[in-house]
N, C-alpha and C positions, 0 to 999 in steps of 0.2 A: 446367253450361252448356258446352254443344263453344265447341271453338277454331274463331274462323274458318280456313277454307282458306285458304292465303297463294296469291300470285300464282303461277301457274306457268310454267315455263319452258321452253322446244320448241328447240333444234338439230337442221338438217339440213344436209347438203353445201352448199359453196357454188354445186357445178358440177354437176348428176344429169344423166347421158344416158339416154334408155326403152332398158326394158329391165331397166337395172341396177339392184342391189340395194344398199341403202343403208340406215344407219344410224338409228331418229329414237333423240335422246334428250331425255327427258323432267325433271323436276326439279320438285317443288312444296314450298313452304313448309308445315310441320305438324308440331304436337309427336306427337302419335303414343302419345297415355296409353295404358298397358296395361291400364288397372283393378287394378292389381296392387302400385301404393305408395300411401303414406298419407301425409296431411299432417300440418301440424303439432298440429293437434288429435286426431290420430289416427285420421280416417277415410279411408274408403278413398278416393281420385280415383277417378271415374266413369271409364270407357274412353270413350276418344275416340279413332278413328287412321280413315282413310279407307281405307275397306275395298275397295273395288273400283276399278278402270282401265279405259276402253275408247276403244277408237280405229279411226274407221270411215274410209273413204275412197269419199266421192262417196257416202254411205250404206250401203254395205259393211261390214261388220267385216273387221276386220283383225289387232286383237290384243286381247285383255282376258285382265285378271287378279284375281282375289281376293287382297288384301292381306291379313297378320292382325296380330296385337301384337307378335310376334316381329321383325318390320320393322323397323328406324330410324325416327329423328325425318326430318325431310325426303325421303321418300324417291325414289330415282333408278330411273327405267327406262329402259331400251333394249332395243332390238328389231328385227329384219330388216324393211324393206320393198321389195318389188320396185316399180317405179318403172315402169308402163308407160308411163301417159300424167299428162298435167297434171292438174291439180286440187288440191280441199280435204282435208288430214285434218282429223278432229274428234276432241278426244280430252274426256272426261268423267272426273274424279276424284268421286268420290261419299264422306262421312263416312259416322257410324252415324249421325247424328242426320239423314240422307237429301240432305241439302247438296250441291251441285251445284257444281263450278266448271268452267265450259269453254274453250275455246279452240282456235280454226281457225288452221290454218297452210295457206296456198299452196305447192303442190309446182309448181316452172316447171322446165320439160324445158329442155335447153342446146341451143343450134341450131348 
């Protein structure tokens, strides 16, 4: 049985002027089984880790990545975003077992 995807979490600037390029970082809770230890009875743990990331803006992509087992438990991304105008990112963490967890963040330009 997967782990559920834990809640995740989005930081951006407090202040973005258009234009500029900014940071987002990302962070989701997830143990991130490799398929690769055994329990106590000696079978193997199934792989479980959320293999993919994508993060669109205003329907756009923007960034995506293939995760693999090699990865950390929890794991953190960061990434450039150029900031022209206002709107939504969308970002989607996906498991192997196809599990979706998303989350919308407002990008507000500073006046």
């Amino acid at each position: 049985m997967a782990a559920p995807i834990g809640q995740p979490r989005v930081r951006l600037p407090a202040q973005i002027k258009a234009g500029e390029v900014i940071e987002i970082r990302t962070l989701i809770s997830h143990i991130m089984e490799t398929g690769q230890r055994r329990n106590q009875e000696g079978q193997i743990i199934p792989r479980d880790i959320i293999k993919s990331f994508t993060c669109t803006f205003e329907g756009q992509p923007v960034f995506s990545m293939d995760l693999h087992p090699a990865i950390s438990a929890n794991p953190y991304i960061a990434f450039p975003f150029k900031a022209e105008r206002a709107g939504n990112l969308e970002m989607v963490w996906t498991n192997d077992a196809g599990e979706q967890r998303k989350l919308t963040q407002a990008v507000r330009l500073a006046e």
